[in-house]
C-alpha positions in Angstrom: 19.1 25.4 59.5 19.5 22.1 61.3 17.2 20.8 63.8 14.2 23.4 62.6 11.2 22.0 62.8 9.2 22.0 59.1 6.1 24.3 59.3 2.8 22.4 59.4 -0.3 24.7 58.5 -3.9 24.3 59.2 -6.2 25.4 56.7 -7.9 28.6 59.0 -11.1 29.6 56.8 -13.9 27.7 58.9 -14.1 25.5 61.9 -12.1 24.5 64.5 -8.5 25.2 63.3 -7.6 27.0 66.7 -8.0 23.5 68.1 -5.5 22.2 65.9 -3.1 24.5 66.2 -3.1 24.1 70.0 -2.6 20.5 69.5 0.2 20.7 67.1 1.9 23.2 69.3 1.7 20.9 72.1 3.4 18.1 69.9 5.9 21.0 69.4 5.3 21.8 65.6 5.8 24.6 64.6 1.8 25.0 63.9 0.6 27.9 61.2 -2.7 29.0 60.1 -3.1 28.9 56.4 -5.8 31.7 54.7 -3.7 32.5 51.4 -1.9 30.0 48.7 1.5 31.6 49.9 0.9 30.6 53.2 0.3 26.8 51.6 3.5 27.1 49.6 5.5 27.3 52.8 4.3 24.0 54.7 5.0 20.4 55.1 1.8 19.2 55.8 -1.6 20.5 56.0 -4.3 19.5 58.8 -8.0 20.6 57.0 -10.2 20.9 60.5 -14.1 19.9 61.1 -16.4 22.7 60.4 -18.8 22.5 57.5 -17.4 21.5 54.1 -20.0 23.1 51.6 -18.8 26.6 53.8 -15.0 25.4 53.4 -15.2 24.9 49.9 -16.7 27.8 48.9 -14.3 29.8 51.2 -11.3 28.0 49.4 -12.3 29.1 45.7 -13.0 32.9 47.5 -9.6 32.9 48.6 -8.2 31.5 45.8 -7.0 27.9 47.9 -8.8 25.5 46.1 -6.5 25.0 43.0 -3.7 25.3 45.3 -4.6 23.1 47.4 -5.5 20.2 44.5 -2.2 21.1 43.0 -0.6 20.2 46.9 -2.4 17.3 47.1 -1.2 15.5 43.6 2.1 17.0 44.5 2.1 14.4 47.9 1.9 17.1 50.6 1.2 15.3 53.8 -2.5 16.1 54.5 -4.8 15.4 57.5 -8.4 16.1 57.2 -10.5 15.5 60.8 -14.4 15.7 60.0 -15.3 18.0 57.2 -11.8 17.8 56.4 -12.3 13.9 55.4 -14.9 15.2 53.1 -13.0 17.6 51.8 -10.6 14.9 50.8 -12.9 12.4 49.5 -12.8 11.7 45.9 -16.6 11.4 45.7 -19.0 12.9 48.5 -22.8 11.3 48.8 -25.4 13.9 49.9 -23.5 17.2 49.1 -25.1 20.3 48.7 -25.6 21.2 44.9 -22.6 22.4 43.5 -20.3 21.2 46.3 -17.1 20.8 45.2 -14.1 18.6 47.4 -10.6 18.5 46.9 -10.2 14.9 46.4 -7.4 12.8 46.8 -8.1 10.2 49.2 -10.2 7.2 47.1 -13.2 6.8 48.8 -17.1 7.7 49.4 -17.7 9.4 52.0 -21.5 10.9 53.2 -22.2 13.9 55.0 -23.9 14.2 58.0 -24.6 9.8 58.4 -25.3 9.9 62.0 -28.1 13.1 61.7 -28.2 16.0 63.1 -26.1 17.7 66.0 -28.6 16.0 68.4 -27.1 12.8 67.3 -23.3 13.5 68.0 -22.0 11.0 70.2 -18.9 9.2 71.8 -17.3 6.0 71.6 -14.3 4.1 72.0 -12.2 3.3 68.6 -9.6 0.3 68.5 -6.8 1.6 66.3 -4.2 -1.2 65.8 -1.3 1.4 64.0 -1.8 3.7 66.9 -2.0 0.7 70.0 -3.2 0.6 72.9 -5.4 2.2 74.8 -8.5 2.3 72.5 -9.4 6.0 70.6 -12.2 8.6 72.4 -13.4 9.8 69.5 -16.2 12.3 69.7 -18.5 12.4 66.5 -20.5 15.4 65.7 -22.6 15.9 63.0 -19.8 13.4 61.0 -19.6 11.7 57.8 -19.0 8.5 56.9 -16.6 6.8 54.5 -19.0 4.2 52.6 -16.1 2.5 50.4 -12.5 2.8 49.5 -10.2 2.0 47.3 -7.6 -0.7 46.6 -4.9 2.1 47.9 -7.1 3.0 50.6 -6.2 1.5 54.5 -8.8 1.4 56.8 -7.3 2.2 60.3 -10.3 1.8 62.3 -14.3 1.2 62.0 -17.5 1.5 64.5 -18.5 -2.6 65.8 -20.7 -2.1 63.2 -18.2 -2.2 60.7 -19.1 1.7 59.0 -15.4 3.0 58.6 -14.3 6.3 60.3 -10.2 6.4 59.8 -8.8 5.8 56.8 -5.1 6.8 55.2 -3.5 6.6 51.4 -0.2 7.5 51.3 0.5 10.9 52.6 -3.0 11.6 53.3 -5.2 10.7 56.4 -8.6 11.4 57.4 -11.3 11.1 60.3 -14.7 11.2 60.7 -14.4 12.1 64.4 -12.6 14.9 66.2 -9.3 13.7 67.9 -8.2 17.9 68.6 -11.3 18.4 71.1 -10.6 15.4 73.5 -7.0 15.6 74.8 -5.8 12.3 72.1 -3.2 13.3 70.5 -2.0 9.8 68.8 -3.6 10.9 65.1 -1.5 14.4 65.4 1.3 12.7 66.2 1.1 9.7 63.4 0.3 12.7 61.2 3.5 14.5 62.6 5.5 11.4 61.1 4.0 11.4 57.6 5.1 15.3 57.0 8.5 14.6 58.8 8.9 10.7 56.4 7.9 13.3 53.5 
């Protein structure tokens, strides 16, 4: 039908996915929670929320997502992973839990947990040159940390201290921080375009 929106789903084992949602429905998706592979099957794009990734990956190969997922991934579905999503995407994860498994995809290192402990969250303003001005409030709680990337990696924005925390390849994009809990809604909507250019 012309002028319908393509489904966008967010991946609603663990975490805050409700957040999501509520952004995405804002930006006028049309914003579905995904639990089952045929739930995946009928999205354009994916958003994998914060929450804990050892929990998220273990609840993906419960409900049978994980393959699925991979399969969606290597297949160029649009995919935007905020927190423990961004781990969930990393190609290699430093200071997993034993046995952790991610979904790979985006080319780079990432750690868990490289600011400490939820006493160390904290708040700062992010310069993002592909989303302009005004700087990024990005909130960062208990967040990772992408350590290196890869040739087909770009970084779209680091901490002064040069530790990246926004990075995309292709179809895929991920943040250390959480963009859905602070009213910015730039990242959705750059992620918006990728599954509509897809």
């Amino acid at each position: 039908m012309a002028g319908k929106k393509p489904p966008v789903g967010v991946l609603a084992l663990q975490g805050d996915f409700r957040e999501h949602l509520a952004v995405l429905g804002e930006l006028g998706a049309d914003a579905v929670p995904v639990r089952r592979p045929e739930e995946l099957a009928a999205v354009r794009g994916l958003v994998i929320p914060g929450g804990e990734s050892s929990v998220m990956d273990k609840l993906s190969r419960l409900f049978g997502l994980a393959e699925p997922l991979r399969e969606a991934i290597n297949g160029g579905l649009p995919v935007y992973g905020t927190c423990a999503g961004l781990i969930m995407l990393a190609d290699v994860v430093v200071d997993g839990i034993e046995g952790q498994q991610t979904l790979g995809g985006l080319d780079v290192v990432v750690r868990r947990n490289a600011f400490g402990s939820q006493l160390d969250s904290f708040e700062t303003d992010l310069d993002v040159p592909a989303l302009g001005e005004p700087p990024v409030h990005a909130v960062f709680i208990r967040a990772p940390i992408v350590e290196s990337v890869g040739s087909a990696v770009e970084t779209l924005s680091s901490l002064d201290d040069g530790r990246i925390v926004a990075v995309e390849q292709g179809p895929l994009l991920g943040t250390a921080f959480h963009p859905e809990i602070t009213g910015e809604t730039r990242f959705h909507e750059y992620f918006l375009a990728k599954v509509r250019a897809a």
